[in-house]
VORO-454647 format. One record per atom (N, C-alpha, C): residue in one letter; x, y, z. Coordinates in steps of 0.001 Angstrom, whole numbers, plus 500000, padded with zeros to 6 digits. Atoms other than C-alpha are relative to their C-alpha. Layout:
N
AXYZ
...
END
This chain:
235
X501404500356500219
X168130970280932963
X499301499826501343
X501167499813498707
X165238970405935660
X498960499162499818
X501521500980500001
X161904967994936015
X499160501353499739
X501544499214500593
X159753970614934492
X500185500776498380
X500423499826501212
X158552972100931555
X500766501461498892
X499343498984500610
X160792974123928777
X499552500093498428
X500590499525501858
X159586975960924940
X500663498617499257
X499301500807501150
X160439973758922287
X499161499653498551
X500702500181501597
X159520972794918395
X499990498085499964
X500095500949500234
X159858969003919156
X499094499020499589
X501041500924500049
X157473966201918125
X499520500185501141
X500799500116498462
X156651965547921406
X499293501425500601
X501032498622499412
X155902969189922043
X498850500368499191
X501293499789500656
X153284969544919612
X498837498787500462
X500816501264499997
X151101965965920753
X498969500900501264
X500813499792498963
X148087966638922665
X500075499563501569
X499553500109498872
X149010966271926627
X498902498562500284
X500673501124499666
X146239963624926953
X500436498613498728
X499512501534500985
X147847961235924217
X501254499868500474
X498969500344498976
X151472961706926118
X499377499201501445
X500770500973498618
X149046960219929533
X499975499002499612
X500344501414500600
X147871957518927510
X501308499337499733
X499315500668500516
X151219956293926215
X500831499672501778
X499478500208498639
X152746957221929842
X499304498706500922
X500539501453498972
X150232954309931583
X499744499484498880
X499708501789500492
X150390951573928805
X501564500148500071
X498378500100499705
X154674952295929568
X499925499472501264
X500144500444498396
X154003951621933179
X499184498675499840
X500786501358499637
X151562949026932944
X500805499285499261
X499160501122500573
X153861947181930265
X501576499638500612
X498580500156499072
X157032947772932572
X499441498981500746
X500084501001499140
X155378945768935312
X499372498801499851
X500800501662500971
X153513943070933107
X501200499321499518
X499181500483500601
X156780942095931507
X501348500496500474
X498714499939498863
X159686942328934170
X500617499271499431
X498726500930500081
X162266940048932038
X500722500321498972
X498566499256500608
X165589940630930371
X498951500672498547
X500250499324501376
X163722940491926941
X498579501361499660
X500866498859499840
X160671942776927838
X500599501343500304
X499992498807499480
X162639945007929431
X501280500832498873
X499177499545500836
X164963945374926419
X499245500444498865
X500977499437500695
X162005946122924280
X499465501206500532
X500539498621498864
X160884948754926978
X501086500591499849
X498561499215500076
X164656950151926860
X499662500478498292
X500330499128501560
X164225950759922723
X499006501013500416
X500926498731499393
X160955952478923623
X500370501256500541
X499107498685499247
X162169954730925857
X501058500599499480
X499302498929501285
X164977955720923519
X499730500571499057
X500872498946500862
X162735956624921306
X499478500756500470
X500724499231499174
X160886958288923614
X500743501555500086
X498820499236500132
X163917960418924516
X500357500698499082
X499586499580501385
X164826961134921004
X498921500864499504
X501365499430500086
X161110962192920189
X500112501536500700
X500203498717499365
X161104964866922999
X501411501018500227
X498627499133499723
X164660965829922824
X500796499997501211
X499865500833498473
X165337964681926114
X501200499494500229
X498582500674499109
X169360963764927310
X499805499101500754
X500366501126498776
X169180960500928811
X500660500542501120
X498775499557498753
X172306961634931087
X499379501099500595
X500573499158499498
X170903964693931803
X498852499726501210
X501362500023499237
X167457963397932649
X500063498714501381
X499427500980499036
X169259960617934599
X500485500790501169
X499039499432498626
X171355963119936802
X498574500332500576
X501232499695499132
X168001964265937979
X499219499340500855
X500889501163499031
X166441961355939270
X501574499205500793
X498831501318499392
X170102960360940976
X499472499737501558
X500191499929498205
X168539960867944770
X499064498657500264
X500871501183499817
X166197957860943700
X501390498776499796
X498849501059500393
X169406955805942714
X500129499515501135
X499798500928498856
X170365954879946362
X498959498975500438
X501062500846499357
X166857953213946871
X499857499039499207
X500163501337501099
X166722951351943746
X501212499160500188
X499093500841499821
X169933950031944562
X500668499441501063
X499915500588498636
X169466949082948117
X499371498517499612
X500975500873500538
X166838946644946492
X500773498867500226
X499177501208500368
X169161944269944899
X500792499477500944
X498662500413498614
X171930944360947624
X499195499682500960
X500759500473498747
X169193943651950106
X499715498465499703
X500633501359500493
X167924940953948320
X501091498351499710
X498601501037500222
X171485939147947916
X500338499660501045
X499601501009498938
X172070938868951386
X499567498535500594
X500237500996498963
X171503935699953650
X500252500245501166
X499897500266498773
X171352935197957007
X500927499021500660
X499276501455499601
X173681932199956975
X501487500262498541
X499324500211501041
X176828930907954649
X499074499880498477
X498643498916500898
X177344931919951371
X500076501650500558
X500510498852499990
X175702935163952722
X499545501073499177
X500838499478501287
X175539936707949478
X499793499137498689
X500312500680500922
X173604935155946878
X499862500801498495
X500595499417500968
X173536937125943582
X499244500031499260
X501333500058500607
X171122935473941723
X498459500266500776
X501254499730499244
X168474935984944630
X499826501529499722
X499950498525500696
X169354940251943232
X499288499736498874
X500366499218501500
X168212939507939404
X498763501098499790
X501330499562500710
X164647939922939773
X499713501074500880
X500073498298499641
X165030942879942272
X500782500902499511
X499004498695501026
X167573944757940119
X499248500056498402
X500502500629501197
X164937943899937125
X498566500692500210
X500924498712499807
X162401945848938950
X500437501503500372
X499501498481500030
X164366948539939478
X500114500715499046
X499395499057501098
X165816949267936284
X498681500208499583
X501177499459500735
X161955949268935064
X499823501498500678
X500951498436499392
X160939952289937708
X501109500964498949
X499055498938500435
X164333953899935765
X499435500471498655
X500841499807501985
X162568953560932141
X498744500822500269
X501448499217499525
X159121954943933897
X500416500942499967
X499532498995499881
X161184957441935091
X500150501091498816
X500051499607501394
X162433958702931868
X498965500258499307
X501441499533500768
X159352958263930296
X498858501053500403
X500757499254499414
X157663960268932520
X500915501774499944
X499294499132500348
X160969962887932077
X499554500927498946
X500438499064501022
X159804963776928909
X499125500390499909
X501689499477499677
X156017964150929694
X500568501023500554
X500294498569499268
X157061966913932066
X501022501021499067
X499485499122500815
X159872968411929396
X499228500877499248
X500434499148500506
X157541969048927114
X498537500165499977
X501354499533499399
X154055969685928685
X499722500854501003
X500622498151498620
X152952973294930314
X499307499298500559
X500751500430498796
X151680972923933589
X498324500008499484
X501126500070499868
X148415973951932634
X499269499307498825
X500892501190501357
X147792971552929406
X500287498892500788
X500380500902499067
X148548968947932282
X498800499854500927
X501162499792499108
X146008970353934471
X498939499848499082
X501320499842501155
X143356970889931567
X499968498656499608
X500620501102500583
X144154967230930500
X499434498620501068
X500487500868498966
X143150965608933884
X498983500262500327
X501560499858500108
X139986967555933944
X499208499750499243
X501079500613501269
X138793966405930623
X500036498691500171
X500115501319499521
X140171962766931819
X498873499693501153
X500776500102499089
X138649963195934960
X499084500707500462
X500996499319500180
X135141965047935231
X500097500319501473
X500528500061498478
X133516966422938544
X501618500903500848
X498902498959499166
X135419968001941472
X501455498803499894
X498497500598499418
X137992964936941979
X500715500632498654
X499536499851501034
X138897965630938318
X500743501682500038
X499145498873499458
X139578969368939696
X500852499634500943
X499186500173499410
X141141968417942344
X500894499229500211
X498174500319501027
X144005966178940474
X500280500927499416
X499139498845500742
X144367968776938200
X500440500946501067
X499306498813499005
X145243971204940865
X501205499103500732
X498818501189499221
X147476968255942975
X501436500226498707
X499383500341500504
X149272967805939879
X500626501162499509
X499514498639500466
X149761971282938679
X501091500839501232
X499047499237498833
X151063972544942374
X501452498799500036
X498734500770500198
X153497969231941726
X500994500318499341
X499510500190500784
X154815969983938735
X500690501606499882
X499632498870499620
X155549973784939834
X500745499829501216
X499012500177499094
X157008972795943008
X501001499359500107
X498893500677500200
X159265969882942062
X501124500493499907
X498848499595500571
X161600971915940188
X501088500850501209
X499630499242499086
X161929974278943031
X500561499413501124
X499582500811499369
X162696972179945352
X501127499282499568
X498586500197500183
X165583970424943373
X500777501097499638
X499270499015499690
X166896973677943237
X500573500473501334
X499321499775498938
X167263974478946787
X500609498765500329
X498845501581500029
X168491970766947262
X501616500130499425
X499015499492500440
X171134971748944598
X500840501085500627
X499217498498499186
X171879975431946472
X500738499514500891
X499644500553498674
X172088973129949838
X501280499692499968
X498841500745500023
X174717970959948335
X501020500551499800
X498500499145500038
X176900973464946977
X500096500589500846
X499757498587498501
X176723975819950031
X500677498812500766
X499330501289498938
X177783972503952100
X501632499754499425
X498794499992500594
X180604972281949684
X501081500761499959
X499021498939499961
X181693975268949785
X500564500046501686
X499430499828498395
X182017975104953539
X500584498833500463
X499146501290500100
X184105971961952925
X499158498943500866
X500974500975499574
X181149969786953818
X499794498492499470
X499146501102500607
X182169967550951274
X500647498825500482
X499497500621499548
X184500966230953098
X499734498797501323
X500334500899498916
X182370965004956194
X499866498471499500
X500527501411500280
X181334961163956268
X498668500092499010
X501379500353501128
X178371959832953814
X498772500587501002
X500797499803499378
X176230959940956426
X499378501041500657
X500425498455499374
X176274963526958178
X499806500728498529
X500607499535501092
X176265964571954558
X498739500000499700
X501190499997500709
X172784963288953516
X499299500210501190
X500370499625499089
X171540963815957151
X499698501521500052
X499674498484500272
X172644967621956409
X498836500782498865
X500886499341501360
X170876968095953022
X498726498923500223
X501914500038499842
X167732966217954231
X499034500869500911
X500549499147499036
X167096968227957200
X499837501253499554
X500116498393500449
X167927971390955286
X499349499877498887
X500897499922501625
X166049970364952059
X498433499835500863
X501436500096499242
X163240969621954746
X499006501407500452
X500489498515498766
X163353972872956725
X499554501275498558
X500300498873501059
X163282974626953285
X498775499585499182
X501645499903500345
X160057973028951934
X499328500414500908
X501131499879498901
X157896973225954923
X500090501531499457
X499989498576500201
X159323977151954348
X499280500012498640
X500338499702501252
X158299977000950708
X498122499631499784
X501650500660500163
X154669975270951246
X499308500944500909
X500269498828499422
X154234978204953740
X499231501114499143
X499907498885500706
X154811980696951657
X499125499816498774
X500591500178500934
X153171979096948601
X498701500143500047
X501352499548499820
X149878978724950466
X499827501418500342
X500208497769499732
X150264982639951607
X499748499870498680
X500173499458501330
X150354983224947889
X498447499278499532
X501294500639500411
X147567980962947121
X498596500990500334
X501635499390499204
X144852983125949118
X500448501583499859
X499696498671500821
X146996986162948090
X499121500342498635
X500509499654501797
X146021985990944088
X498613499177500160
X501201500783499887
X142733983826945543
X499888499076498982
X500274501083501116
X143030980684943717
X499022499509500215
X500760499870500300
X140404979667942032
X500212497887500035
X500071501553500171
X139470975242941623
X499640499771498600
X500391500229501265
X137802976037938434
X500646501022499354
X499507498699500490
X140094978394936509
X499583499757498350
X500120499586501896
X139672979146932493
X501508498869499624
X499018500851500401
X142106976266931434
X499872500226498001
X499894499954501515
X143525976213927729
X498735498712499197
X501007500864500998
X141153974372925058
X501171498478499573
X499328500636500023
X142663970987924158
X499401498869498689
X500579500792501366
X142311968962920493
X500672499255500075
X499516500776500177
X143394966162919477
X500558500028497835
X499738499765501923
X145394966249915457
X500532498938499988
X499177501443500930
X147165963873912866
X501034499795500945
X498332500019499697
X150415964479914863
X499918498597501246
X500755500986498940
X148146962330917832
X500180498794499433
X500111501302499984
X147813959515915839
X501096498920500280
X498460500595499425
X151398957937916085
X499707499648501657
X499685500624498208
X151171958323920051
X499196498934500075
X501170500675499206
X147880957065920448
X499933498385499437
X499771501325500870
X148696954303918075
X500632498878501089
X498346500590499105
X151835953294919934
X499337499574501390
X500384499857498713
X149996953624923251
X498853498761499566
X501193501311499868
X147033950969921911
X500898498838499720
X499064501563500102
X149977948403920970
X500784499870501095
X499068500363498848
X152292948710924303
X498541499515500908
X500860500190499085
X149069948719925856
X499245498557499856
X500498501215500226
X147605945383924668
X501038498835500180
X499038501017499348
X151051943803924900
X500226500003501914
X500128500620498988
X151020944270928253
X498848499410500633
X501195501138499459
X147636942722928850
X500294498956499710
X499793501303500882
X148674939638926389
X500275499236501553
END
């Protein structure tokens, strides 16, 4: 599985792309309104439904976001040390391992927004959100995102196995991720090159003919769901 967008017959692939937004920020805003065991175990159901809805492999959609794992879990271990005896405190970790696991549920939730939403019913639903040029120019930000992401954890992926294969594996932790940042580096800059060449190649356009975008019955469920997470996290 990849962070971008594949065919499908799921619930979630039929919902209008602007009622997946809406449910995506009252999930975020209720992740960080309600940071504690029992909020965030109500936010965990959610998100399995969520998952289930779009068809979505937690594991899967987990291996994808693993390059964020080392940062979320510097958090906690940072937060446990001291400067003095005991030196590590574990309870001074809960409530930074408590914001972590939320960005992991965002995460996810945001997994399935890009599973099952074409780039350009993303773009089309940030210009009807957002009017005027800025409103073009998110939709374009977000559209060259959601086309380049994928690509990019692909050569990341190529990097690692080519390193592997040349028993790279084996070096220390450190010349490892040193290795595949510099070369996952040297290969965007190459790819954002090349992408803008293409850009002024096919002359992109700011205002292009975007798909038409309705709202049906199938909407009401999200949008439902999205006015009750969304009021609990104001409460």
């Amino acid at each position: 599985m990849t962070l971008g967008y594949r065919p499908g017959d799921s619930f979630a692939h039929r919902l209008d792309p602007r009622s997946k937004l809406a449910f995506q920020f009252a999930f975020a805003l209720a992740a960080f309104a309600h940071t504690t065991p029992r909020g965030l175990v109500w936010l965990t159901l959610a998100c399995v439904a969520v998952l289930r809805v779009a068809r979505v492999p937690a594991r899967a959609a987990l291996a994808e976001y693993r390059f964020v794992f080392p940062f979320l879990l510097a958090g906690p271990l940072v937060a446990a040390l001291t400067l003095g005896p005991p030196w590590v405190q574990p309870s001074r970790a809960v409530e930074s391992a408590l914001a972590s696991y939320r960005v992991v549920l965002v995460l996810l939730v945001s997994a399935a927004y890009l599973r099952t939403t074409p780039v350009r019913e993303s773009r089309a639903a940030i210009r009807s959100l957002v009017p005027g040029r800025l409103g073009r120019l998110l939709g374009a930000g977000v559209g060259f995102v959601f086309r380049f992401l994928p690509v990019l954890q692909s050569d990341l992926r190529r990097i690692r196995d080519a390193s592997a294969a040349r028993l790279g594996d084996q070096r220390g932790s450190v010349a490892r991720m040193r290795l595949v940042a510099v070369s996952g580096l040297s290969r965007a800059f190459s790819r954002a090159d090349r992408f803008s060449l293409a850009l002024r190649a096919r002359c992109f356009a700011w205002n292009p003919t975007l798909p038409a975008l309705s709202l049906t019955r199938a909407d009401l469920p999200a949008l439902a769901a999205s006015a009750a997470v969304l009021a609990w996290a104001l409460v």
